[in-house]
TIGU-87536 format. One record per atom (N, C-alpha, C): residue in one letter; x, y, z. Coordinates in steps of 0.05 Angstrom, whole numbers, plus 5000, padded with zeros to 4 digits. Layout:
<torfis>
aXYZ...
</torfis>
This chain:
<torfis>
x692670365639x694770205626x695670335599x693070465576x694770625559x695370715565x695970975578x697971205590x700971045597x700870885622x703670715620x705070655597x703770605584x705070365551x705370685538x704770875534x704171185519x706471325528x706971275564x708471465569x710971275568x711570955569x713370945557x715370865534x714070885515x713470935492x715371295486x713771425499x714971735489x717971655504x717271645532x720471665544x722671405527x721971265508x724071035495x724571335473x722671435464x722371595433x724271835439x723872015455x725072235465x727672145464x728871955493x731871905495x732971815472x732071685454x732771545431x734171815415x732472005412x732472215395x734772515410x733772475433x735772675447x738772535450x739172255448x741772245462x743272085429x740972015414x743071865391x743072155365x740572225370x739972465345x741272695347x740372745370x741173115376x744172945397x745272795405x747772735415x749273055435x752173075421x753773105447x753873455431x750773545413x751073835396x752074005425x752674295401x752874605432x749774625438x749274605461x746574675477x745374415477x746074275469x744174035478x743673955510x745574025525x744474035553x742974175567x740874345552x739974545557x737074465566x737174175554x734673975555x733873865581x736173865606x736973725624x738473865643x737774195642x738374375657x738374425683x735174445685x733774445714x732174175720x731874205748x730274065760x726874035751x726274175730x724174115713x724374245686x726373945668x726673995657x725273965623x727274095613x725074075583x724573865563x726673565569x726173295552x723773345577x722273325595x719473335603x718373465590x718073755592x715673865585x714973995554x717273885538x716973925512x715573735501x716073405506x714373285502x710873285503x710573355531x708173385540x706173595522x708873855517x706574005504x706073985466x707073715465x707373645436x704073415443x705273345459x702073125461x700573255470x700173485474x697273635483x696773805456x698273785444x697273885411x696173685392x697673435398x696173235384x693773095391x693973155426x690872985431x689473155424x689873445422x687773665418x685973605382x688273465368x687773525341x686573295340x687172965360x685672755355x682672755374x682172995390x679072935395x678573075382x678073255357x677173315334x676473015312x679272995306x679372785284x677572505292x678572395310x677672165327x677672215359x675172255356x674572215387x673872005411x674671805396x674771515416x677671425416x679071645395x682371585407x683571775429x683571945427x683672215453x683772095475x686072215491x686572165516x685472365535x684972235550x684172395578x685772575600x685072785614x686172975624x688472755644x687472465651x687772395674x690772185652x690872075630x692772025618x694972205612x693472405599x695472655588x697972635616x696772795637x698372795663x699372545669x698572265659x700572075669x703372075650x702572115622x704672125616x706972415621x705872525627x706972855637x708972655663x707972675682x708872535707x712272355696x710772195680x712371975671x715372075661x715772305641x717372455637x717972625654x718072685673x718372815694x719872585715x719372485716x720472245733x724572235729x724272205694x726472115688x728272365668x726572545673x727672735661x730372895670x731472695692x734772905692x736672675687x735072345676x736972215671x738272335646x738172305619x739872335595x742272485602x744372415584x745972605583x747272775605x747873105603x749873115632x747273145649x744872975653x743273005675x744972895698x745772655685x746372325698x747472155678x746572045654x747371765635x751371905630x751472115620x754572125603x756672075631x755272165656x757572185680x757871895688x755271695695x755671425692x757371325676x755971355643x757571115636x761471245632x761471495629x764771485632x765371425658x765371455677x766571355705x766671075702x764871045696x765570695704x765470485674x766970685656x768370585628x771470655640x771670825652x774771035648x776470875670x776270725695x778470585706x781770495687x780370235668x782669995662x783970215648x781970315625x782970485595x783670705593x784270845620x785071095619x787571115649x787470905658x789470925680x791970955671x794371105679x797271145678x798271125694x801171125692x803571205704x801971415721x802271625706x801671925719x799271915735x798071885728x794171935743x794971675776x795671435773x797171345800x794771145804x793271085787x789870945791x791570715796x792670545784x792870285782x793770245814x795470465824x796970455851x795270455875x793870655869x792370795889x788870705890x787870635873x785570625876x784270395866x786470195845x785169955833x785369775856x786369745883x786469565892x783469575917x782369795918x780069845933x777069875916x777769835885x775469945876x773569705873x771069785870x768469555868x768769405840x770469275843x771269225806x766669035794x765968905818x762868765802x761568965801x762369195804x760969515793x761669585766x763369455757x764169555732x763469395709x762969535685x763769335658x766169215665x765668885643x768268735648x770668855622x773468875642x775568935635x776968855609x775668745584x777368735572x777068865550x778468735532x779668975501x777168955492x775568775489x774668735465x770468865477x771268965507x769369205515x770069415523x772169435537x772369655538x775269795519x776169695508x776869855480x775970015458x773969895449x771969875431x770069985438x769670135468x767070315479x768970565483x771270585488x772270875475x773370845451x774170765424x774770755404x772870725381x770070575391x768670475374x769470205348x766670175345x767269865339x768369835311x768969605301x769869615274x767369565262x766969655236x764969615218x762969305218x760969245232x758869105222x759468905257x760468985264x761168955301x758868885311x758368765330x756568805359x757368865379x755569025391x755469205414x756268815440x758068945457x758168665477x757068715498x753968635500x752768695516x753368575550x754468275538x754468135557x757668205585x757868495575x760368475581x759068795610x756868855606x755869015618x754068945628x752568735624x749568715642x750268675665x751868535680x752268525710x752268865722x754269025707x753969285722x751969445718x749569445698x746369605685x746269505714x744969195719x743869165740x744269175766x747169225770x748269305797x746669655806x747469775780x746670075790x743570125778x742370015773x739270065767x737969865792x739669715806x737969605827x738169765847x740869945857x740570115874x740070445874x739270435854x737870675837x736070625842x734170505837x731070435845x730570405878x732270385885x732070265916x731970565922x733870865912x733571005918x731171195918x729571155891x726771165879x725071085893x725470895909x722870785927x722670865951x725970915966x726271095989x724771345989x725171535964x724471755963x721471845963x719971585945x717471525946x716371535962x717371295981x716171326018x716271496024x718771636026x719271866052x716672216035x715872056011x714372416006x710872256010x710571996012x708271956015x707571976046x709171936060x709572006096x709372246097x710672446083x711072716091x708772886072x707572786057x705372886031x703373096052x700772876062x698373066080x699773296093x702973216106x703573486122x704273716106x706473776075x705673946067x703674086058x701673926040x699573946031x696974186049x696974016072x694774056095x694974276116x697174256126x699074396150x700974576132x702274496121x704874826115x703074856087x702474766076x700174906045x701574976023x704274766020x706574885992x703874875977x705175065959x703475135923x703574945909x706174855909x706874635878x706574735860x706974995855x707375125829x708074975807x709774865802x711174625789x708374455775x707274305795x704674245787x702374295776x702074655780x700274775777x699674805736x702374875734x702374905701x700474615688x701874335683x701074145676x698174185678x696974235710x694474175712x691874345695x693674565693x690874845675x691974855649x694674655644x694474655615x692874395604x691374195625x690473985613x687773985623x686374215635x684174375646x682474355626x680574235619x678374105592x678573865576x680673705582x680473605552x678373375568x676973295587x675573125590x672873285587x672173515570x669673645565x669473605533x666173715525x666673675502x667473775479x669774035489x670974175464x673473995459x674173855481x678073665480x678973735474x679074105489x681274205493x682574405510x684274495524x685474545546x683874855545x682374955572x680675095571x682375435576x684675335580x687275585571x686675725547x686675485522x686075505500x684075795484x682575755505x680276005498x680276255507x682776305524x682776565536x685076725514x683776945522x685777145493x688177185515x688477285538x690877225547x691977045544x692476945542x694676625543x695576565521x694376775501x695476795470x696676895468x696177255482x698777505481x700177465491x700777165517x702477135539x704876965515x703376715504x704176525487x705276745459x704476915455x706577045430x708377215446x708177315473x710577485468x713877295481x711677035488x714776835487x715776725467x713676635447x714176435418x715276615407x713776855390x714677025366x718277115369x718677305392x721577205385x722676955379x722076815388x723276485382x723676335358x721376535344x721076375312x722676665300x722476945312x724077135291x726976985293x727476885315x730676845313x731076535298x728876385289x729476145276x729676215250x728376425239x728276505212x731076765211x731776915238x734477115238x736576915231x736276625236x738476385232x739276345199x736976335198x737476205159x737976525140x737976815153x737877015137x740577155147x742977125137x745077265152x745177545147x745277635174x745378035170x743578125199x740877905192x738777995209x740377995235x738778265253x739478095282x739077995295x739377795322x738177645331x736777815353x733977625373x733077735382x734877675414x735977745426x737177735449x735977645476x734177775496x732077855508x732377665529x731777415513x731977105530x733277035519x735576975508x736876795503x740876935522x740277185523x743077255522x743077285559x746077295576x746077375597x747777685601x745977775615x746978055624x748878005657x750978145647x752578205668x752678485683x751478435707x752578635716x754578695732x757278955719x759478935743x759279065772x759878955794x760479065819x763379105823x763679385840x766279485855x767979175864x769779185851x771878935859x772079045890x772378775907x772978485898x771078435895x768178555899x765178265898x765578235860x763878045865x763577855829x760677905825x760977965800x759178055785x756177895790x754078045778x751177945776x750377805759x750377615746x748577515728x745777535722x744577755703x742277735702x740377495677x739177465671x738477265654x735177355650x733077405628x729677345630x729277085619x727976875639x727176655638x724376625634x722476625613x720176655613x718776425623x719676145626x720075885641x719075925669x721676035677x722076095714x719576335718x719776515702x717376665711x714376625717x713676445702x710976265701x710976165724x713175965729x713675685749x713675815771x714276155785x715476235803x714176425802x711276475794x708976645800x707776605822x706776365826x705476145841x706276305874x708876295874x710576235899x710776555918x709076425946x708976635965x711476815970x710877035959x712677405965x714577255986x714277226007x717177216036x718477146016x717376776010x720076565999x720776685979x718576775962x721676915926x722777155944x722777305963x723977595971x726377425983x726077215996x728477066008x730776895996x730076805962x731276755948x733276965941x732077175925x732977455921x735377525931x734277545974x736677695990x737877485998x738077255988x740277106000x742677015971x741277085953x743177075931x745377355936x744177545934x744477835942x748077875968x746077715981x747377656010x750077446000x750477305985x752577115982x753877315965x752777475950x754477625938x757477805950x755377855967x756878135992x757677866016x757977656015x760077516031x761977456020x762377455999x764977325977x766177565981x764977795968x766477985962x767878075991x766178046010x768378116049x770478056051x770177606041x772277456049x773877546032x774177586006x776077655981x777477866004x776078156004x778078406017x778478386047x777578256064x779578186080x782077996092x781177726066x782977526058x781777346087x779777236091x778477066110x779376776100x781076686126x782776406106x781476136130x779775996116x778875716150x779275446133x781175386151x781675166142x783975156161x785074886160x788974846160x789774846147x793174856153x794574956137x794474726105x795174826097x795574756069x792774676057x790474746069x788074646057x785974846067x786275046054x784175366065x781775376042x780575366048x777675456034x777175636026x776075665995x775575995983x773076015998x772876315984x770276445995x768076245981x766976165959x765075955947x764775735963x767775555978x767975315995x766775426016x767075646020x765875766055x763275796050x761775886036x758875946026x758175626026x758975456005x757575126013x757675006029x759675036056x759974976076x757575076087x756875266096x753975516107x752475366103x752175316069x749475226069x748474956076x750674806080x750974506085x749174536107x751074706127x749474786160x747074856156x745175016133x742475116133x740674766122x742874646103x740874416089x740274206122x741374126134x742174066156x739274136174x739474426176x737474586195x734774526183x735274586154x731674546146x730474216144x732374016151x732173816139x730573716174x731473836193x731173826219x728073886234x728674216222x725574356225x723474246210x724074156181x722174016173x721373816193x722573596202x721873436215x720473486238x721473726258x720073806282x717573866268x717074056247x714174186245x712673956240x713473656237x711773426226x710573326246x712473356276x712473156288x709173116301x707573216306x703573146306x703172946285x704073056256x702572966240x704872716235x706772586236x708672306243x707572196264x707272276289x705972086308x702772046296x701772176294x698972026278x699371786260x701071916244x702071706223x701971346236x703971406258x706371196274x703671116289x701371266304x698971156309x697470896296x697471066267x695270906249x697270676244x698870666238x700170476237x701370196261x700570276280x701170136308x698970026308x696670156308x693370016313x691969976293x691970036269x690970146247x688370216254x687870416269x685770576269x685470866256x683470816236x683071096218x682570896197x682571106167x680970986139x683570726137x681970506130x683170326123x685170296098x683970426077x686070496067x688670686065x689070896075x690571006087x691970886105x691070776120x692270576151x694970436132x693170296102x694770066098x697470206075x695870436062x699070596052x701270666067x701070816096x701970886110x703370596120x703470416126x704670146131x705970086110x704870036084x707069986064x708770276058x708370436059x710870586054x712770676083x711870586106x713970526130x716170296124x714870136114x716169766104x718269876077x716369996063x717770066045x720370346040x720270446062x722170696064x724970556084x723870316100x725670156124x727369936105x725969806066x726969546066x729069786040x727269906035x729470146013x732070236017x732270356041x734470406057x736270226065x735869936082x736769796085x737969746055x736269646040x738469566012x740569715996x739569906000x741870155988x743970146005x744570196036x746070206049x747269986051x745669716047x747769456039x749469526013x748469575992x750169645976x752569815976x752069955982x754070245992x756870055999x755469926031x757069726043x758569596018x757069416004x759169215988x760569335973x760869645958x762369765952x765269865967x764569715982x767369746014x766469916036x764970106036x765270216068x764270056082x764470176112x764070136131x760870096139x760170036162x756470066153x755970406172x758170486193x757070756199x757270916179x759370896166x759271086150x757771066122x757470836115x754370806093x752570946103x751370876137x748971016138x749771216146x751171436151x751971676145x751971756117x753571726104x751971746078x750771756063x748671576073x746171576056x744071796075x745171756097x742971976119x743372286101x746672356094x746272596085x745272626060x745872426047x744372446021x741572446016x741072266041x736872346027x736572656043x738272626066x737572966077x737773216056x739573156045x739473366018x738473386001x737273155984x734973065967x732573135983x731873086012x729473186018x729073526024x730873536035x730173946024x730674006007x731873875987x731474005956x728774045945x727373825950x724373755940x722773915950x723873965971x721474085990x721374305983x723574515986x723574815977x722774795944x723974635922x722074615897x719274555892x718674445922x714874465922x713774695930x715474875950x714375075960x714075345936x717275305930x716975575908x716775505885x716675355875x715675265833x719275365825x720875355835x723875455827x725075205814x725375225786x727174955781x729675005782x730775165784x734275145784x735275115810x733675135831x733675075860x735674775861x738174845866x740874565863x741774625893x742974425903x744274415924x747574605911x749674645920x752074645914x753274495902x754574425880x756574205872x758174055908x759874195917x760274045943x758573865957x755573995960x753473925972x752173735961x751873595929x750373525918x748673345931x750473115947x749872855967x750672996001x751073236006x752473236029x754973126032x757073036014x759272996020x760873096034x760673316034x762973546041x763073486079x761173486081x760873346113x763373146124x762272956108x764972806112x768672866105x766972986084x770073036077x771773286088x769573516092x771573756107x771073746138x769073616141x768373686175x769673446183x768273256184x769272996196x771672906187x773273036163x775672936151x776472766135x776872706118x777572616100x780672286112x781472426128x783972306141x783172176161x780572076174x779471926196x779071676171x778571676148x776971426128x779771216119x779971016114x781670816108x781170876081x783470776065x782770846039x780070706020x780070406039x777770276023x775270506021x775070556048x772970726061x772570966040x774371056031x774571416015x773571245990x774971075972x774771025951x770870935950x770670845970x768170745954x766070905972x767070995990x764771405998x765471625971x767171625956x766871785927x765071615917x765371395905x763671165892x760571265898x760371185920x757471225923x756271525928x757671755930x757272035934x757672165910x759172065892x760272215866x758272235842x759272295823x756972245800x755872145793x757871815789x755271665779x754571525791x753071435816x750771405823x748571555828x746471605813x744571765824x744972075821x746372035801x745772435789x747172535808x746572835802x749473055810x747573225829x748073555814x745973645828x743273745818x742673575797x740173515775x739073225793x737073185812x736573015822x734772855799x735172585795x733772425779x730672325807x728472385789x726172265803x725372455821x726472485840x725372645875x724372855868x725473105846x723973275841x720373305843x720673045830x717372985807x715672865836x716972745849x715672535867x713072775887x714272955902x710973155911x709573235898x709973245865x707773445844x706473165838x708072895831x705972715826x704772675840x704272605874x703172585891x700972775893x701373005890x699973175889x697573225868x698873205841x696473145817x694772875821x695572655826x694072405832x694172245868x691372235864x691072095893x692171785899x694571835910x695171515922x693471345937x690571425952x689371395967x686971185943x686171355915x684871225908x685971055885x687971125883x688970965855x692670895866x691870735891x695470675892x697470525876x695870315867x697870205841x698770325815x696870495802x697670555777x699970775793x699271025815x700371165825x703571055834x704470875837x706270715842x707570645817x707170375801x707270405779x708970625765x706270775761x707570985737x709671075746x711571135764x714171155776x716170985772x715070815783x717870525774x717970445752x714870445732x716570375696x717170575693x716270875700x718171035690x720871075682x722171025715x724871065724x726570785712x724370635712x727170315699x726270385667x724770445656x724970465626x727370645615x727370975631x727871125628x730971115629x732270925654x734270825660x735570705640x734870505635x735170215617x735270405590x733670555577x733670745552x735970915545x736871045571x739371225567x740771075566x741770785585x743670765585x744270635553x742470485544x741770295515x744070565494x742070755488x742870945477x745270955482x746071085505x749371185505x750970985507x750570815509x753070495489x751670485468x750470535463x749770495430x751770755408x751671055423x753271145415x755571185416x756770985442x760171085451x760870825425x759570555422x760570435406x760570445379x758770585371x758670655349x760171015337x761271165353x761971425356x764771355371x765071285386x767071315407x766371315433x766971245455x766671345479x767971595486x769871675468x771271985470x769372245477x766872205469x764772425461x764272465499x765372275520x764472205553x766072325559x768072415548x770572545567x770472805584x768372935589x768173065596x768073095635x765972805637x766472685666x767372365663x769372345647x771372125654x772972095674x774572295680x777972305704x776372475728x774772585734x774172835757x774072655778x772272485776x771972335800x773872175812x775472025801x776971915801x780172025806x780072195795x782472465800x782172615830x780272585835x779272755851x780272555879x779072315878x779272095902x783171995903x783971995880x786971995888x788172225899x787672475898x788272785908x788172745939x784772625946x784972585973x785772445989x786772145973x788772015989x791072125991x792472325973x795272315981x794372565989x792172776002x791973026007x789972996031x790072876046x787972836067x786573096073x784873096073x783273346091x782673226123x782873496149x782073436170x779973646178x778473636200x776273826201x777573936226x777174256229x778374356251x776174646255x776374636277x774074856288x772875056279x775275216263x774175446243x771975286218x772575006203x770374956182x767774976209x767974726224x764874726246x764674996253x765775136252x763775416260x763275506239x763675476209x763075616188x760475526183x760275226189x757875056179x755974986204x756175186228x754575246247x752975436247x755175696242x753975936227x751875876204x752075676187x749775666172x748275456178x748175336205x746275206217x744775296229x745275496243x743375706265x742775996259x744476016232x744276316216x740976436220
</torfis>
C-alpha cells in the first residue's frame, strides 16, 4: 500500500512539474519520446538515490527492492501519457471543433452533423473560449463543463488497459517459458534495485568499479555540456546529443546515425538474429524507397497513388498482420491448456482462477470499448474491426519490445491503430460518413495515444518483475491507479494550463485530425489490387 500511495504521489509530482513547469519548452518532448520513456525512468533513478541515502539516515524509512519497482512500474504505466505522448493531442481535438471551425475548413458542413458531440467539452463561450484564450484574471477553471467528456474517454481508456492486461496475462507463461523473450526493458530496473533489501541498502551495481567508468563516460559529458552552457566560447560536447547524416547516391535518402547510450544498454540484452534483423530491415527500406523513387513505382488509383513511405507502411501493415497471427499459432498448446484449465479448472487453483478472470476480463473489456466505439456512430462490424486491428497492433508492438529491450520500436504513423486497413485496402468510400467520422474518432489521436502506446508497453515487464500468481491484487492495482491517476493528472494539468496560458500552446494537433477526416469525405479512397498486393507482399514477405 505504501508503494501505491508513493508511486502515486510521484506520478501527481512529475506531471505537475513536466506539463505546468517545464510546459510547451524546445525539447521538452524528449521526456515522452520512446516507448520507455524518461518522465519513467528519471524519476525512478532519483528515488533510488534517495532511498539509498534514507537506509543510511533512517532505516525503518527505506523502501524495499519490491516497492522501489512498484513505483518504477507505476511510472512506466503512464509514462507516454503527458504531453505529445497523448494529453496535448486529446485535449486540442476535442477543444478545436465549435472554436476553430470555418467557412474554409467546411467542419460545420461536413462533420458537425456526425460528430459524438457527449464526447466533447460543452460548447460554450464561457468554456471553450476561455480554454483557447485563457481566463480573465482571478477566473475559475469550468470544470463542470468537461467532466462528462474526462469520463467518457478515461472510461474507455481503461477498458483499453484492462483488455491489454488480459490479453499479456493469457499470453505471459508462453513468452516467458516457450519463446524465452529477455525483457531487456525489465532487466535494467531489476539489477539497478539488486540489494537494497540487504544490509548495505544499496543497489549491488553500486559496488562494481565498472558501472562507474560505464556511468562517467555517459554523465561527464553531460555535466561538461551543462557547465559548456553557462561559459560562452566553450564547445559543446556533441557525441550524443547531435545526429549524423549520412548521404547516399540520390534517389535513396539519407542515413540517420544517432549514439544513444539509453538504447545501447536496453538493446544489449537482445538476441544477435533479432538486432541483425532490425539493422537489415531498416537498411532494406532504405534501398526500397530509393527503387520506387528511380523507377517511379506508382499503386494506387488514379488520383490517389502512394509514395514510396505509404508503400513501406502498407508492407508492414501486411508483416504486423503476419506476426500478430504466428504469434497466435506458436500459442496455440499453450491457449488450449489455458481454455482447458479454464473449462474444468483442473491444475493450481490459483492459476485456474486468474486465467478465468482474465478470459471474463479480456471478453467484458472488449465488449465495452467496442460499445463505445459504436456510440460514437459506427457500425458494430466495423467497431470490431477496428478495435481487432488496433489491439493487433498494440499486441506486436509489445511483443517485439519484450523480445529486443528496443524502445523506439513504433508502428508507422499510418499504422499506429491499423487504420490504414480500412482506409486504403478496404476503402475509405465503402464507410457512410457517420461511419468515417467516428472510425477517425476512435483510430486518430486522441483516443489512446499515437504511436507512443500509453500502458501496453509496461504491461509484459510488469508481469514479468512481479508474480500475478502470488500477489494478484496489488499486481492489478498498481496498473489501474496508475493509469487513472496518471490520466486524471495530465489531463488536470493541461486545463490548468490552456486556461491559464491559452489553449493556443495545443495547436500543434488541433486541425490534423479533423482536416484530415473532411479530405476523406470529399477524397474517398478505394482499395484496388495493386495496394492488396503491396500489403501481401508484406504479409508473406
Amino acid at each position: 500500500m505504501r508503494a501505491l500511495i508513493l508511486g502515486g504521489l510521484t506520478i501527481v509530482a512529475v506531471f505537475y512539474y513536466l506539463i505546468l513547469e517545464v510546459g510547451q519548452a524546445s525539447g521538452s518532448g524528449s521526456y515522452v519520446r520512446s516507448q520507455f520513456p524518461m518522465v519513467a525512468f528519471m524519476p525512478f533513478v532519483l528515488w533510488l538515490f534517495l532511498n539509498a541515502a534514507c537506509g543510511h539516515l533512517w532505516p525503518r524509512l527505506a523502501l524495499n527492492r519490491g516497492e522501489l519497482l512498484t513505483i518504477f512500474t507505476m511510472l512506466w504505466v503512464v509514462g507516454a501519457l503527458p504531453q505529445w505522448g497523448w494529453s496535448d493531442y486529446w485535449i486540442a481535438i476535442i477543444g478545436a471543433p465549435f472554436y476553430m471551425a470555418t467557412p474554409e475548413n467546411q467542419w460545420s458542413d461536413l462533420l458537425f452533423p456526425y460528430l459524438p458531440w457527449r464526447v466533447f467539452p460543452d460548447s460554450s463561450p464561457q468554456v471553450l473560449d476561455t480554454f483557447w484564450m485563457g481566463l480573465p484574471q482571478g477566473a475559475a477553471v469550468p470544470w463542470d463543463g468537461w467532466i462528462g467528456a474526462i469520463i467518457q474517454w478515461l472510461g474507455a481508456s481503461l477498458g483499453m488497459v484492462v483488455f491489454g492486461f488480459c490479453l499479456v496475462v493469457l499470453f505471459q507463461r508462453q513468452w516467458m517459458e516457450a519463446e524465452k523473450l529477455s525483457f531487456p526493458l525489465a532487466q535494467m530496473p531489476l539489477d539497478l534495485t539488486q540489494g537494497f533489501d540487504g544490509p548495505r541498502r544499496v543497489p549491488d551495481l553500486f559496488r562494481s568499479g565498472l558501472f562507474w567508468i560505464g556511468c562517467g563516460v555517459v554523465l561527464l559529458p553531460l555535466l561538461y555540456n551543462i557547465g559548456a552552457y553557462f561559459t560562452p566560447g566553450l564547445p559543446l560536447f556533441e557525441l550524443y546529443t547531435k545526429r549524423f547524416h549520412l548521404e547516399l547516391p540520390r534517389p535513396f535518402p539519407g542515413l540517420t546515425i544517432r549514439v544513444l547510450p539509453l538504447v545501447m544498454a536496453l538493446t544489449y540484452l537482445c538476441p544477435l538474429d533479432i538486432l541483425g534483423s532490425l539493422v537489415v530491415f531498416a537498411l532494406l527500406a532504405t534501398i526500397k524507397i530509393g527503387l520506387m523513387d528511380r523507377v517511379g513505382l506508382v499503386v494506387g488509383g488514379e488520383g490517389q497513388p502512394l509514395t514510396p513511405q505509404a508503400i513501406l507502411s502498407l508492407e508492414s501493415l501486411g508483416a504486423i498482420i503476419f506476426v500478430a497471427c504466428w504469434s497466435v499459432y506458436l500459442a496455440r498448446r499453450h491457449l488450449r491448456e489455458v481454455w482447458r484449465q479454464v473449462r474444468t479448472g483442473e491444475g493450481d487453483r490459483r492459476q485456474v482462477g486468474i486465467y478465468r478472470l482474465a478470459l471474463v476480463g479480456l471478453i467484458l473489456s472488449a465488449f465495452y470499448v467496442i460499445a463505445w466505439a459504436c456510440s460514437l456512430g459506427m457500425s458494430l462490424p466495423l467497431a470490431i474491426g477496428a478495435f481487432v486491428l488496433m489491439a493487433a497492433t498494440f499486441f506486436v508492438t509489445i511483443k517485439l519490445i519484450a523480445a529486443t529491450g528496443f524502445p523506439y520500436l513504433m508502428p508507422s504513423w499510418p499504422n499506429a491503430k491499423g487504420s490504414s486497413f480500412i482506409v486504403d485496402l478496404v476503402g475509405s468510400a465503402r464507410l457512410s460518413p457517420q461511419d468515417l467520422v467516428a472510425f477517425k474518432m476512435f483510430t486518430g489521436h486522441a483516443f489512446f495515444g499515437n504511436i507512443r502506446l500509453p500502458a501496453w508497453p509496461a504491461l509484459p515487464h510488469h508481469l514479468h518483475i512481479f508474480s500475478l500468481r502470488d500477489q494478484p491484487l496489488l499486481v492489478t492495482a498498481t496498473v489501474l491507479v496508475a493509469f487513472a491517476t496518471g490520466f486524471l493528472t495530465a489531463v488536470w494539468a493541461s486545463l490548468e494550463m490552456a486556461y491559464d496560458k491559452g489553449g493556443a500552446v495545443f495547436l500543434m494537433g488541433a486541425t490534423g485530425l479533423l482536416d484530415e477526416t473532411v479530405h476523406l469525405l470529399q477524397n474517398p479512397r478505394v482499395g484496388d489490387p495493386g495496394k492488396w498486393g503491396v500489403w501481401g507482399w508484406g504479409l508473406f514477405q
